[in-house]
One Martini backbone bead per residue (centre of mass of N, CA, C, O) as a GRO file, in nm:
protein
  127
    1UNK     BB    1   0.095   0.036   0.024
    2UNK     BB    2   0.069   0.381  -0.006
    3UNK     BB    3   0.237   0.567   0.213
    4UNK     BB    4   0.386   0.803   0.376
    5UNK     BB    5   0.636   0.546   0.471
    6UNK     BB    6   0.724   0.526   0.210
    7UNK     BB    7   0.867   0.817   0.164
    8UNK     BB    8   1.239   0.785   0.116
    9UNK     BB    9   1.563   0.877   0.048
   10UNK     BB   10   1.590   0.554  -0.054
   11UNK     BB   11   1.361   0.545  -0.277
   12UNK     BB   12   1.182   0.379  -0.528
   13UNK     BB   13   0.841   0.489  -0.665
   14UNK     BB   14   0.541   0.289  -0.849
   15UNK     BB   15   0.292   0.446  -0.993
   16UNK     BB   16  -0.034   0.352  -1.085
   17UNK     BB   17  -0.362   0.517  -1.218
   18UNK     BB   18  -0.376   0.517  -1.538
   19UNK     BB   19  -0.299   0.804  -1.615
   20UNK     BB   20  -0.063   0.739  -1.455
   21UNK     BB   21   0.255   0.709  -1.452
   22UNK     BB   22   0.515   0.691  -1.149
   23UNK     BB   23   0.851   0.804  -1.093
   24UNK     BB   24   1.003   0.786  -0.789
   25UNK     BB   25   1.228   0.997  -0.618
   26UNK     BB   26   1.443   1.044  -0.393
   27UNK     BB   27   1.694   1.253  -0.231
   28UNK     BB   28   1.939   1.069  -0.297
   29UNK     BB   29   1.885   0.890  -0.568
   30UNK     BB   30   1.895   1.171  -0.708
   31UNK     BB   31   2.157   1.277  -0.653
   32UNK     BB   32   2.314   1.076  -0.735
   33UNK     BB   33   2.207   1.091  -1.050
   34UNK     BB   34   2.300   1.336  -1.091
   35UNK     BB   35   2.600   1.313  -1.022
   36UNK     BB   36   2.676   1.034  -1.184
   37UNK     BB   37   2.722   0.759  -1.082
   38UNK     BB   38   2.579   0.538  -1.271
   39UNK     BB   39   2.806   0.612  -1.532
   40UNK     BB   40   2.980   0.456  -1.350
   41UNK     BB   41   3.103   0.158  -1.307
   42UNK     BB   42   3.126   0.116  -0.969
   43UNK     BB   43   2.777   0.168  -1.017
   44UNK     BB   44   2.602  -0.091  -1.208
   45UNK     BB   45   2.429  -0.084  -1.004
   46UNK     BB   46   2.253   0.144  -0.975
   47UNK     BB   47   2.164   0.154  -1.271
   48UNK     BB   48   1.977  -0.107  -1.228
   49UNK     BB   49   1.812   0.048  -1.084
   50UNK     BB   50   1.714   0.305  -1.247
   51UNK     BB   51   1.570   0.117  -1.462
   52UNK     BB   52   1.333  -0.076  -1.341
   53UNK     BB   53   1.220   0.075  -1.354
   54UNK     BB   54   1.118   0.156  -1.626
   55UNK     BB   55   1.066  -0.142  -1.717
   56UNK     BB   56   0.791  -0.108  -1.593
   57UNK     BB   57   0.683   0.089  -1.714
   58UNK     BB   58   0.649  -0.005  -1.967
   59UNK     BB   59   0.471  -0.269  -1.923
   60UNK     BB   60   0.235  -0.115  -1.874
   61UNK     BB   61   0.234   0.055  -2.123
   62UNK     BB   62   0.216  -0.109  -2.375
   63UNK     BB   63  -0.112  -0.194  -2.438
   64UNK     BB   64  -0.259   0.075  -2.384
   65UNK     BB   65  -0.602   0.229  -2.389
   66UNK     BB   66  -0.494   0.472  -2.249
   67UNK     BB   67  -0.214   0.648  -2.294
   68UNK     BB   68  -0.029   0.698  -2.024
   69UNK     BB   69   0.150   0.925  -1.811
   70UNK     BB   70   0.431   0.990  -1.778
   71UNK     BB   71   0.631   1.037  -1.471
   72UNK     BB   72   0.923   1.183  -1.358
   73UNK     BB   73   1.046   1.212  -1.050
   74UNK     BB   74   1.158   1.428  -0.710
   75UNK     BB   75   1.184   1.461  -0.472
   76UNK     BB   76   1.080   1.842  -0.410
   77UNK     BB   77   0.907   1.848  -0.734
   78UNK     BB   78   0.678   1.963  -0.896
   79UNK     BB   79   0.570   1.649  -0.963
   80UNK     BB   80   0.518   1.498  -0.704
   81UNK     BB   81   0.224   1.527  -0.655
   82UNK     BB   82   0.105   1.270  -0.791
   83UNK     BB   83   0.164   1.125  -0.559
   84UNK     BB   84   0.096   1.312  -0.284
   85UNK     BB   85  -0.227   1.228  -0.382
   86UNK     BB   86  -0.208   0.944  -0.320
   87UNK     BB   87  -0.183   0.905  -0.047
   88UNK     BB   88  -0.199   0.795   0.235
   89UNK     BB   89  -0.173   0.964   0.555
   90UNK     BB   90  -0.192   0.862   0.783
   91UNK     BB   91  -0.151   0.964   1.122
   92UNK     BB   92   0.105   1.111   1.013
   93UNK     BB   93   0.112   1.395   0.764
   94UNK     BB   94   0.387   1.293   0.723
   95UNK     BB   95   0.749   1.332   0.604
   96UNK     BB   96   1.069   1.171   0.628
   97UNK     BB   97   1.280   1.241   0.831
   98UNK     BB   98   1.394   1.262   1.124
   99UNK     BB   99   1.328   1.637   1.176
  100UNK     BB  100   1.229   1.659   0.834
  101UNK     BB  101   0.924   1.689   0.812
  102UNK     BB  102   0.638   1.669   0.566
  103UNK     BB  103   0.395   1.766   0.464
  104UNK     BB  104   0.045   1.629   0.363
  105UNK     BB  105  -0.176   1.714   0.119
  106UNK     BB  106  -0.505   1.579   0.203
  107UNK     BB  107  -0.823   1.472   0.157
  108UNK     BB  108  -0.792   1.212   0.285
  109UNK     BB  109  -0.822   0.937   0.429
  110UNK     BB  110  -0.739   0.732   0.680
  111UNK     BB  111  -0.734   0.356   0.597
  112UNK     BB  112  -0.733   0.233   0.874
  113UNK     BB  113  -0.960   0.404   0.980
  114UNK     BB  114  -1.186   0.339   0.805
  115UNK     BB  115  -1.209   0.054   0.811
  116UNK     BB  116  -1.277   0.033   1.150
  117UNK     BB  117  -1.571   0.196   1.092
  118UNK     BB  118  -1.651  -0.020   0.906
  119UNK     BB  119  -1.636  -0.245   1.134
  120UNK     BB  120  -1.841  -0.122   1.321
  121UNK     BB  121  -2.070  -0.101   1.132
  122UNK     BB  122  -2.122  -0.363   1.054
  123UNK     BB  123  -2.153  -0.499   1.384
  124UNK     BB  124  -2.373  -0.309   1.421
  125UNK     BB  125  -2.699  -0.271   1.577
  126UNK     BB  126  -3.003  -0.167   1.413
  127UNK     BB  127  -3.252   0.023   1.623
   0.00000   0.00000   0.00000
């Protein structure tokens, strides 16, 4: 489940949403990429990690039809907000490392806490 505690900057993470493929890069993974790490041999891990998303997302939209708009964003970035509004907003809703959290703008309800109310109502006895 995509949830506010997915976003760190060490991770690289593939949202579908049908209508938009998005390729989000944490703040550390970015920089890397920035820095041109990818490009040296000493760091062909590194490529191998930035390319698999890149070639999940074309498997995803190889045949589909409306064709997604495919999104490739950096924690921080003014694309970002892609990810950032499909986000789980979870009970506090900030992100990033501790002591730098980032709050998270959604209309979005805690889904967890959705879950609760609605088992609660389930098996509540109406009289």
């Amino acid at each position: 489940m995509l949830s506010v505690t997915s976003i760190q900057p060490d991770r690289i993470l593939l949202l579908d949403t049908f209508f938009h493929v998005v390729i989000f890069h944490g703040e550390t993974v970015a920089a890397w990429r920035k820095a041109g790490y990818h490009e040296k041999p000493e760091y062909a891990n590194l490529k191998e990690l930035l390319a698999a998303p890149q070639d999940d997302a074309k498997a995803l939209i190889e045949n589909r039809f409306p064709y997604p708009i495919t999104v490739d964003c950096d924690q921080g970035g003014s694309q970002a907000r892609f990810i950032l509004a499909m986000l789980d907003p979870g009970t506090p809703q900030t992100y990033g490392a501790p002591g730098q959290n980032k709050l998270v703008f959604t209309e979005d309800s805690n889904l967890n806490y959705f879950v609760e109310q609605l088992k609660k109502l389930a098996v509540s006895s109406s009289n």
